[in-house]
C-alpha positions, -999 to +999 in steps of 0.1 A: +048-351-015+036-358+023+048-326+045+050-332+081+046-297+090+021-283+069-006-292+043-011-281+012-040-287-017-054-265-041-089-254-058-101-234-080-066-217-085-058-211-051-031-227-032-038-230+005-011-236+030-020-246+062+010-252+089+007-274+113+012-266+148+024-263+174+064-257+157+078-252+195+114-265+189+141-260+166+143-289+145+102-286+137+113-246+126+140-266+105+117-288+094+094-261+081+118-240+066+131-271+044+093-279+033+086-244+028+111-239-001+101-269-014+069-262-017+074-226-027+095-235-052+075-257-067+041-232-062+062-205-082+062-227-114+025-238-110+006-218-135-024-234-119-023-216-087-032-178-091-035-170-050-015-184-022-038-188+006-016-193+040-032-203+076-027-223+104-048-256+112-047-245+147-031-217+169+008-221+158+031-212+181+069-205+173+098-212+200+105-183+223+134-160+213+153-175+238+146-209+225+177-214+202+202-227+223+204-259+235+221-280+266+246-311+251+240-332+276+270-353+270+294-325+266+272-298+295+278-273+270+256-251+258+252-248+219+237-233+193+214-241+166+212-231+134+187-200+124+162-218+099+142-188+078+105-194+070+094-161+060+117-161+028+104-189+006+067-173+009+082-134+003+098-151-029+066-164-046+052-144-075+012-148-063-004-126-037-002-143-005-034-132+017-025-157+054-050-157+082-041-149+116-060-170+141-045-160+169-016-150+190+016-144+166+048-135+184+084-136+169+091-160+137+056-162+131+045-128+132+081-128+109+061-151+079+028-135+085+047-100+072+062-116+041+028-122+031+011-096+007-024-091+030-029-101+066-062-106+079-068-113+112-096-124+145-098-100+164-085-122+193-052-116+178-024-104+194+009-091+182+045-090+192+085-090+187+096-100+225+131-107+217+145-079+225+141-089+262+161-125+258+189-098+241+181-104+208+167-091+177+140-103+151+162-123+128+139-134+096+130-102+079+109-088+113+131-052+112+128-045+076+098-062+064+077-040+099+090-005+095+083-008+058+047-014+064+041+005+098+070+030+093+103+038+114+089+050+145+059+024+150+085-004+143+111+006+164+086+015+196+075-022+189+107-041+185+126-021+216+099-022+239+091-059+226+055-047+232+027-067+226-004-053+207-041-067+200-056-067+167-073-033+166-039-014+172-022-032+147-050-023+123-051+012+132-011+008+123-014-010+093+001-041+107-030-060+095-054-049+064-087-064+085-098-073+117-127-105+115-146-119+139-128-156+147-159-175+131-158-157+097-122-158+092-113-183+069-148-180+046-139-142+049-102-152+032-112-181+010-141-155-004-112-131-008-085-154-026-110-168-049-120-134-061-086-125-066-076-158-085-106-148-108-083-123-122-060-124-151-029-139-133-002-122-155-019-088-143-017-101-103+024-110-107+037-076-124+013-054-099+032-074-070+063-071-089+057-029-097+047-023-061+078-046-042+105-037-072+092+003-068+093+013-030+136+003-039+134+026-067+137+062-069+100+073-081+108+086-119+126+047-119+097+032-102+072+048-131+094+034-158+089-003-143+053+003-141+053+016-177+071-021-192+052-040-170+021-022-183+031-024-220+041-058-220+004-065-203-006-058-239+012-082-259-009-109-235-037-131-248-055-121-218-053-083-221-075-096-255-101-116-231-105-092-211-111-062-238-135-091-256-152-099-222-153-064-213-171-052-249-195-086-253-202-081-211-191-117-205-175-134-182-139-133-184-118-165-192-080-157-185-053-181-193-023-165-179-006-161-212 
């Protein structure tokens, strides 16, 4: 299918996303959100993709907080649009998501960057949730998907203040997991996402599933999910390969079954 608002293709078992920008209005967001799910959806069932790899062909910038109401200029009334979530349909997919931050990421895109499983990002990045100064509040994920991965007090500093941050402080805070120089970002990720696809995909889904599922659990609960998950990684053909590769030091050839 042709996307207007992002491209997609895949190689050697990675998916790579790429979103077109800039999405400055709310009918592009819309737009976005409809591919997304699309896409995701179909991604999810795609045993051929191991790693989602998610990017931006260029700087994308997402409207202002502010930037959800419009003017009817037949009736001179002011009116709202529709919220259109993007971050969902990539926090749903079963593959590690590893997206590369270009640039500047404010608001509903700093909002899909955290429903992605690693960030890395130039360090001409910067950082921010500004809506609390239109009188709003992050509304796709932004309050629970940040204080889970900075904790409470760094998320609630950012989000009241609507401070802005550059890329070492929100590695230091474990916003981002590295900070690259601009020119070796994307052969930094792709290196990244094609060593991770090299791994036995089954293995990759129930560790993203143990460590998401877990942090809701109480821990005894959380070790009994890793014990299933772990004990139905043995009934797998690939738990075999990689024994066999393992003992006859070979290269491993996982299936995903």
């Amino acid at each position: 299918m042709l996307y207007q608002t992002l491209n997609y293709k895949k190689n050697e078992k990675v998916g790579s996303i790429s979103i077109l920008g800039p999405v400055d209005n709310p009918v592009k967001v819309a737009q976005l959100s409809d591919e997304l799910n699309e896409l995701c959806s179909e991604i999810t069932w795609d045993e051929g993709v191991r790693v989602v790899m998610l990017s931006g062909a260029e700087e994308v910038t997402f409207p202002p907080a502010e930037g959800s109401k419009e003017v009817n200029s037949k009736a001179g009334e002011e009116q709202t649009t529709p919220f259109s979530p993007i971050a969902e349909p990539v926090a749903k997919l079963d593959q590690p998501v590893i997206v590369a931050i270009h640039g500047n990421i404010f608001g509903q895109g700093l909002e899909l960057a955290l429903a992605c499983d690693i960030r890395i990002a130039s360090e001409k990045s910067y950082f921010g949730f500004p809506h609390i100064k239109a009188g709003l509040i992050p509304g796709d994920g932004g309050t629970q998907r940040l204080s889970r991965l900075v904790g409470k007090g760094k998320a609630l500093e950012m989000i009241l203040l609507g401070e802005t941050i550059d890329a070492q402080e929100a590695y230091r805070i474990d916003l981002v997991n590295s900070v690259i120089l601009s020119e070796e970002l994307m052969p930094a990720v792709t290196k990244m996402a094609q060593e991770m696809a090299s791994k036995a995909p089954i293995s990759l889904r129930y560790t993203k599933e143990a460590i998401y599922k877990g942090m809701d659990l109480t821990l005894e609960q959380g070790l009994r999910l890793e014990a299933d998950l772990y004990l139905l990684i043995h009934t797998t053909k690939d738990r075999t390969e990689g024994i066999k590769a393992f003992r006859e030091k070979k290269t491993h050839q996982f299936e995903g079954k």
